[in-house]
N, C-alpha and C positions, 0 to 999 in steps of 0.2 A: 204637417202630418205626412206619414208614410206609410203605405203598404206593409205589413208585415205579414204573411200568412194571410190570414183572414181577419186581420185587425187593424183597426188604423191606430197607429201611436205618434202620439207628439215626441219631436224630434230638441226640442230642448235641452241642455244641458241637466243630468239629475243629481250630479253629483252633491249638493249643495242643498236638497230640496225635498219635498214630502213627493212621493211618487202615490199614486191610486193606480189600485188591480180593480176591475169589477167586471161589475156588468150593463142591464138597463138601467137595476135604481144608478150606480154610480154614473153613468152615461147622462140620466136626463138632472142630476143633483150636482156633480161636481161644476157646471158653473158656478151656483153659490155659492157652495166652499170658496174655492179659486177670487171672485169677484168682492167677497165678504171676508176672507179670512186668509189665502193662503195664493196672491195672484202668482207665484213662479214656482206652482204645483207642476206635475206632468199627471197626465193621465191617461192609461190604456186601459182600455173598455169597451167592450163589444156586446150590444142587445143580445141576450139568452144563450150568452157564455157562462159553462158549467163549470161547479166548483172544481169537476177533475180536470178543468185548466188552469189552477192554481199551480200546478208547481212548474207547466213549463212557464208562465207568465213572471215568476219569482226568477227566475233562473234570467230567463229575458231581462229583468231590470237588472238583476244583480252582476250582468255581462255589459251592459251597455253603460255602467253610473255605478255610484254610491251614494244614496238618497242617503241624509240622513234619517227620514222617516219615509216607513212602508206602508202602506191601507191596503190592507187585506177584505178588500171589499165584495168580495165572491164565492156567495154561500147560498143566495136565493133560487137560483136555479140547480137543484139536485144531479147526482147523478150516484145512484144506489151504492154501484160499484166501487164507488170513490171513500178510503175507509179514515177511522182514528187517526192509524197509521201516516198514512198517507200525510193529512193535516199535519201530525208531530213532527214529520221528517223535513216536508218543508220548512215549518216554522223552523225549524233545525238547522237549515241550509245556508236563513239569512245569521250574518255576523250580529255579535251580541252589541255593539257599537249601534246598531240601528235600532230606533223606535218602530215597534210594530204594531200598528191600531188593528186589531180584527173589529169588522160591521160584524155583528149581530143580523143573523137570517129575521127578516118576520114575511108571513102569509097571515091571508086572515081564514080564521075555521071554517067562515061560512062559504067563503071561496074553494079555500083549498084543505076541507076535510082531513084527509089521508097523509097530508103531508106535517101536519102539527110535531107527531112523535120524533118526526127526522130533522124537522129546525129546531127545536129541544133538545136533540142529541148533538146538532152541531154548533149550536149554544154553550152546552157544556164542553164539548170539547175546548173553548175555547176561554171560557170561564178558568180551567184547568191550566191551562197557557197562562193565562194571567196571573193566577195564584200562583204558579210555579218559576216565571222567569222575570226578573228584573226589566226586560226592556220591551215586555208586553200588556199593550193596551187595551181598552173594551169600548167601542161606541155604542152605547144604550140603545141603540135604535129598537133591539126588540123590547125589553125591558119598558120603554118608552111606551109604545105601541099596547104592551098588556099594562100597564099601572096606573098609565095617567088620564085621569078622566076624560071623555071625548077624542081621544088622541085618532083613533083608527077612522073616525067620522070626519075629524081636521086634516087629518094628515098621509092617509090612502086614498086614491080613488078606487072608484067602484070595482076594480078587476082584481083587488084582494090583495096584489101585491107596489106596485107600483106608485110612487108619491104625489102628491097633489100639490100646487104652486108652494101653497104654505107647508107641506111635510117639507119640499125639496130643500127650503128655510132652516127648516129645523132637524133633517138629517145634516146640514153643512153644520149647523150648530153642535149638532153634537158631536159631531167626528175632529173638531175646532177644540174642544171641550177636553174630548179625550185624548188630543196629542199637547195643548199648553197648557192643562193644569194637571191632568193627571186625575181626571177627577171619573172615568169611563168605568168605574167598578160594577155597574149593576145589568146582570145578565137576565 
């Protein structure tokens, strides 16, 4: 690991490899991925890094490597200012050669109220991404979260947003899911 800015990133090779963008959930989740599914992942990830450090964090991988898959894991922590725009141009940035998994934002209502309307909006944007370009994916995480029975009581801890032993299980699941079979369609 090294310093970069205010990030520690792993210094492995990504040419060859699934890289992960995030934040905490990706921070406290991506050992199970990596451990269960994907061990010569890299990951850069910083606790309550906002989604308007997506595109320099894109730009970061796509200078240092050539993942063949990208996780665009950094949507939970908001930043108003940060628009559609913004999202399409990144995605834009990475070459069409590359797999790009978007996580899916979840908070829970009871937690975080006010924030519902804007992880819906940045759901769809990304639903949009999906339906429109060949080499973009979806991890169900929210989808997950609103549909499956018990899911937010198994798989959040109590602070609304953040995963629990067994969520950590079952975000690596799905992000596994939606980069080998292709299967991440539900937003």
């Amino acid at each position: 690991m090294v310093q970069v800015g205010d990030s520690m990133v792993e210094t492995i090779d990504i040419s060859t490899y699934t890289h992960l963008i995030g934040d905490s959930i990706t921070n406290q989740s991506n050992w199970e991925f990596r451990s269960r599914y994907h061990p010569s992942s890299s990951v850069d990830c910083k606790n309550g890094r906002a989604i308007s450090m997506l595109p320099s964090r894109v730009k970061y991988a796509l200078d240092n490597g050539n993942p063949n898959t990208l996780v665009l894991g950094l949507a939970s922590n908001d930043d108003p200012a940060f628009t559609r725009q913004q999202y399409v141009d990144t995605f834009d940035s990475i070459p069409d050669s590359i797999l790009v998994v978007m996580i899916t934002p979840f908070r829970t209502k009871e937690a975080f109220p006010e924030q519902q309307d804007r992880m819906a909006e940045i759901a769809q944007w990304q639903k949009d991404l999906y339906n429109n370009r060949s080499n973009a994916r979806i991890s169900s995480w929210r989808w997950t979260m609103l549909n499956e029975a018990g899911a937010v009581a198994k798989y959040i801890s109590d602070d609304g947003v953040h995963p629990t032993p067994e969520g950590r299980i079952k975000w690596a699941a799905l992000l596994d899911r939606a980069i080998d079979d292709c299967h991440g369609a539900f937003v």
